[in-house]
N, C-alpha and C positions, 0 to 999 in steps of 0.2 A: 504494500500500500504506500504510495505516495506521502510525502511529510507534509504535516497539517491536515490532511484528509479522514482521518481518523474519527470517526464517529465518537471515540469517547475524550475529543481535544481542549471540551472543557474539565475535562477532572483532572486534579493536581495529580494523583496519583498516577496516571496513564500519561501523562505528559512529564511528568521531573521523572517515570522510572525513563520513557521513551529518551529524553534528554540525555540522562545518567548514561546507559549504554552507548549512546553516540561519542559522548567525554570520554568515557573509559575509551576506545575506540582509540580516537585523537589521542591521547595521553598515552596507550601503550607503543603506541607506533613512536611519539616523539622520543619516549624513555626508552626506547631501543638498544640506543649507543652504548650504556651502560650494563646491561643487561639484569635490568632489574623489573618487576612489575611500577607502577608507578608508586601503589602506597607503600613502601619498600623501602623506596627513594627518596618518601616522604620524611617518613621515620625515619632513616641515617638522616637526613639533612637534621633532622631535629635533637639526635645527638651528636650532632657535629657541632653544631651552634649549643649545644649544653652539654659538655663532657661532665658523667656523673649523674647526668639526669636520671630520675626513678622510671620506673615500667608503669608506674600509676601515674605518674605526671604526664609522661607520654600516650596513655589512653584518651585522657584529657584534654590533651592539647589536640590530637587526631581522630578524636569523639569513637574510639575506637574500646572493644570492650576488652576488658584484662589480659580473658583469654589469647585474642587475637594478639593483641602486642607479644607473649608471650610466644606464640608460634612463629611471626614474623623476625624475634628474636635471636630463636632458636635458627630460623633459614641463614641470617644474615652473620650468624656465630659462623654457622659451618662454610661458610663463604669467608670466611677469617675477616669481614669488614668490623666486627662489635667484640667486646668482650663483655661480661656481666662479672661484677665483684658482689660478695655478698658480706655484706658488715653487720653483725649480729641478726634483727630481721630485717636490716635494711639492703635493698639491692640497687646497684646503681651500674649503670650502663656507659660505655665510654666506649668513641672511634678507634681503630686500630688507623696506624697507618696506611696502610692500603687504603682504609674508606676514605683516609683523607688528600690522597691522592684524586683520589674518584671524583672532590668538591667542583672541580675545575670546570671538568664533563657534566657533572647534576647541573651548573650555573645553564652552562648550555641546552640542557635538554630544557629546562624549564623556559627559558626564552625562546624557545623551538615552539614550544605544547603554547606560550603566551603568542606567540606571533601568528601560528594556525590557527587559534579560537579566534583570535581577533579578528585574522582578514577573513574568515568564515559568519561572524557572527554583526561581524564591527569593533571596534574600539570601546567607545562611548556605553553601546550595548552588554556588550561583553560587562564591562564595569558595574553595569547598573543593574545585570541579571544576577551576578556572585554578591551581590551589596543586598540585593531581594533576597537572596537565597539566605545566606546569613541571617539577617533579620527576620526572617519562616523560621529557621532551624532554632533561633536563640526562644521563640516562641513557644515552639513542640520541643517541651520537656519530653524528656523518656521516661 
């Protein structure tokens, strides 16, 4: 079916899941180079910019739930990009070198994934559809 054509194009639901698949789309293809999935890449960026950050602050930050951090974790261990320290019951997550080699190429992938959305979407649009989204998502509590 043609985009917009969708008989159910007024419901949020059939439209942002419609959407979501398209972005995940665009965004695996840009994160390519890396060869990471994109929330992956998300997550290193995030302890990259926080060496020592917790696996709860980083669900948090990635609205992602425990478990999942924990499995993403575990991928990105055996890829020698993370290390995980555990300090009594605190756990704390920190870049290897390698992921931090990798920052250079994630700057570029994400200006990749920003450049495709935008000339696909617009600029302007683009800005003011992830500004909407946010302000939805900050609304619907889980």
């Amino acid at each position: 079916m043609a985009a917009g054509v969708s008989k159910f194009g007024g419901c949020l639901y059939f439209t942002t899941a419609a959407l979501a698949r398209k972005v995940e789309r665009l965004a695996t293809e840009s994160w390519k180079p890396i060869g990471l999935p994109p929330s992956y890449a998300y997550l290193l960026m995030a302890v990259l910019d926080e060496p020592g950050i917790q696996p709860g602050t980083l669900a948090t930050q990635l609205e992602l739930q425990p478990s999942t951090i924990s499995r993403f974790l575990d991928k990105l261990e055996a890829k020698k990009l993370v290390v995980r320290t555990v300090e009594g019951k605190t756990a704390n997550v920190y870049p290897t070198p390698k992921a931090k080699e990798l920052l250079p190429k994630m700057k570029g992938c994400m200006q990749e994934f920003y450049a495709s959305y935008c000339k696909l979407i617009g600029k302007e649009e683009s800005q003011q559809l992830a500004k909407m989204a946010m302000q939805a998502n900050r609304k619907l509590k889980d």
